[in-house]
Structures are given as C-alpha cells and as structure tokens.
C-alpha positions as CSV (number, residue, x, y, z in Angstrom):
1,X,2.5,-19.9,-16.1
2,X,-0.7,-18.4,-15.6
3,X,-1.6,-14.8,-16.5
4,X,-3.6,-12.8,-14.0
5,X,-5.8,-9.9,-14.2
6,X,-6.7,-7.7,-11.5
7,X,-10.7,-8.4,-11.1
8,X,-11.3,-8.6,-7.5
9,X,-8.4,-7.1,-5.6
10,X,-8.6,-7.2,-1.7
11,X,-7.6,-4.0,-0.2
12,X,-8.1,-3.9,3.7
13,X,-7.4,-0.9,5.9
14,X,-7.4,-1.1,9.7
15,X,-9.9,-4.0,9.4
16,X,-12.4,-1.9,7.1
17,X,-12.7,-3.6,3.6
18,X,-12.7,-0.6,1.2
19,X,-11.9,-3.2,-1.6
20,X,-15.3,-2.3,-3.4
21,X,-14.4,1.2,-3.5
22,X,-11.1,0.8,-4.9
23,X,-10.2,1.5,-9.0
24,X,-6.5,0.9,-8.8
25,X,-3.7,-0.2,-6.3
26,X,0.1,-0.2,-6.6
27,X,2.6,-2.0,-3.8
28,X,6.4,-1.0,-4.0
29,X,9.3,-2.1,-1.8
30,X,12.9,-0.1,-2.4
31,X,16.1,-0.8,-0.8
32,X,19.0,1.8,-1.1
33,X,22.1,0.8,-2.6
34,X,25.3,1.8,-0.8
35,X,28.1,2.1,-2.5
36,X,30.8,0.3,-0.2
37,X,34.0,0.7,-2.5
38,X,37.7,0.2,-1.0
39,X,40.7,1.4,-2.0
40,X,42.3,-0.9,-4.3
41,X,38.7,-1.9,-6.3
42,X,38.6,-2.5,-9.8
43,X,34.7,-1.9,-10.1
44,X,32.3,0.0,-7.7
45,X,30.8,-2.8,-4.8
46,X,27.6,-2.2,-3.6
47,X,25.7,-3.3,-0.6
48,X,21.6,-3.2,-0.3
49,X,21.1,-0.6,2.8
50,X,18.0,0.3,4.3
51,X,14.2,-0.4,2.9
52,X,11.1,1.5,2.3
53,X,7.4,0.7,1.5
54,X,4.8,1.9,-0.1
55,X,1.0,0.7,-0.7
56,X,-0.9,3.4,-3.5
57,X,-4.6,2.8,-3.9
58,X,-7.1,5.4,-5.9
59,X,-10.3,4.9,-3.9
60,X,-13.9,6.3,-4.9
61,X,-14.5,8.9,-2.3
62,X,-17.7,8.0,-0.1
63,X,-18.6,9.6,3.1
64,X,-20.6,7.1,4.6
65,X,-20.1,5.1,8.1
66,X,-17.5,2.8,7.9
67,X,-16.2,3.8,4.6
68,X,-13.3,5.9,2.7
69,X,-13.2,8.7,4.4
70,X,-14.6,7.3,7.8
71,X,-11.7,5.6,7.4
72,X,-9.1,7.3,6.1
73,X,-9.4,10.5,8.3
74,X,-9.4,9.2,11.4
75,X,-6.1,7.4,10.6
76,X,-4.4,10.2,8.8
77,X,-5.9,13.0,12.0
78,X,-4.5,10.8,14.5
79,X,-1.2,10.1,13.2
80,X,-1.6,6.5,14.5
81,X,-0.2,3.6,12.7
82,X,-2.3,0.5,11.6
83,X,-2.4,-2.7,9.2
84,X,-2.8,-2.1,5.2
85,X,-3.6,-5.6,4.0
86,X,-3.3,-6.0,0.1
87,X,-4.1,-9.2,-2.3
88,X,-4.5,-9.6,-5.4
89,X,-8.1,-11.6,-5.2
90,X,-10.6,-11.7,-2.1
91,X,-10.5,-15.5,-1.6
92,X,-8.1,-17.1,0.8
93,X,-4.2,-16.5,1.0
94,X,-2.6,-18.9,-0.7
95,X,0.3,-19.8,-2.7
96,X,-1.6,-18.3,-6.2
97,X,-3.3,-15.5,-3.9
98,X,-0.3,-14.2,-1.1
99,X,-1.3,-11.2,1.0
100,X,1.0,-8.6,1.3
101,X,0.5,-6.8,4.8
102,X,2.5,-3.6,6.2
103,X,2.1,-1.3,9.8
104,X,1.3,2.2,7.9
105,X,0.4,6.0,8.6
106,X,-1.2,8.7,6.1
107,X,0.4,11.4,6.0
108,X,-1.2,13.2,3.3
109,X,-4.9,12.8,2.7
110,X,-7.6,14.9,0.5
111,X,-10.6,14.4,1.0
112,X,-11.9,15.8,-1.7
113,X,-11.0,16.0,-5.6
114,X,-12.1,16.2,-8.7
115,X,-14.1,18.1,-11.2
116,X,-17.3,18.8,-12.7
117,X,-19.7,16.0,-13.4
118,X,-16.1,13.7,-12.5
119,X,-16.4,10.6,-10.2
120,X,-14.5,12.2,-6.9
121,X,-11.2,9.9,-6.2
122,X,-9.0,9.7,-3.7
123,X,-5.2,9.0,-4.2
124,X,-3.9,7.5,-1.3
125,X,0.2,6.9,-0.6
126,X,0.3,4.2,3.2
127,X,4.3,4.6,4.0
128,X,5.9,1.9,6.0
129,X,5.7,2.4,9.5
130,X,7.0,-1.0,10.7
131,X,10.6,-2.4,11.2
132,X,9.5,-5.1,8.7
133,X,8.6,-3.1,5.6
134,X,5.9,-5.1,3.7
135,X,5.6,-8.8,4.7
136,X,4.5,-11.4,1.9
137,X,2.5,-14.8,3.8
138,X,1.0,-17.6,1.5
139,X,-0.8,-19.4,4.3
C-alpha cells in the first residue's frame, strides 16, 4: 500500500486555484449519533443522524488580483455559497488522486494576522452549505 505525502495538494476555491498559497489543509465529515434505545434494550442502539462538513486550509495571505483575499472576501462579504474543490495532488482525479468537492460559505474570515517579521496566514474554516455534505469522485 503506498504511502503518500502531501507535496502538491490542489486546493480550488470558486474556480481560483489558491493551491500555491496554501501551507496546510484538513477535510472532516461528522455524522451525529442518535441514540434510538427502546424499552426493553439490553445495550444502547444507535442510529447515524444528520452530517456536517468541514474543509480547513491555512493560506499565505496575498492581496493581489485574483488571489487569497481577492478571493476569500468577496465570498465571505457576500454570504453567497460556492464550490471548495480539494485533492490531494494537482494531476487528474483518479482512483490514487480522488477530489473531494463541497457547496460552502465563510463565515468567519481575517484578513489579516500575524506578528512581527511572521509570514501573515490566514486560517480558513468552508462549512457545508449543500444537501450533500462533501462528495468524493474518482473520475
């Protein structure tokens, strides 16, 4: 089973490729559990309820055209929704390189942090915004 390390991560947001500014990414999926236990049980049943989604990336904060915050504050001002695209290498999606893709908003977004004489990050949280939470393709 091959081993992979994250070299050239694809991280696409609203069609804008900020993959070149980004240092670290995280994609997690939840479901709630539901305790559905009768009368008459021996042991606690559960059920898997309802989903949520989150896509965390720490970007490198540019203000240039067409880049992080170009971006990311148009998205996050507008409350609108839009496609976060995620794979683990730039190449083509494939069964060794799936894309994982979710309809997100921004609600939180700062523009600007860090310290003195510090590279100025972003961290960024994309919640699901879609009736399909996160959706994993191959091809």
């Amino acid at each position: 089973m091959a081993k992979v390390i994250l070299r050239d991560a694809s991280i696409v947001i609203d069609s804008v490729d900020l993959s070149d500014h980004a240092s670290s990414v995280e994609i997690s999926s939840a479901k709630d559990l539901v305790e559905v236990t009768a009368f008459g049980n021996a042991y606690k049943t559960n059920l898997v309820g309802l989903g949520d989604a989150t896509m965390s990336v720490t970007f490198f904060q540019d203000y240039a055209a067409a880049s992080v915050d170009a971006t990311l504050w148009p998205l996050h001002d507008a409350e609108s929704t839009f496609d976060v695209v995620i794979k683990p290498e730039s190449g083509p999606v494939s069964a060794t390189n799936p894309s994982y893709t979710m309809t997100a908003v921004l609600p939180e977004f700062n523009p600007i942090a860090g310290g003195v004489g510090e590279a100025s990050t972003v961290d960024v949280e994309f919640q699901n915004a879609g009736e399909t939470g996160i959706v994993m393709a191959i091809a």
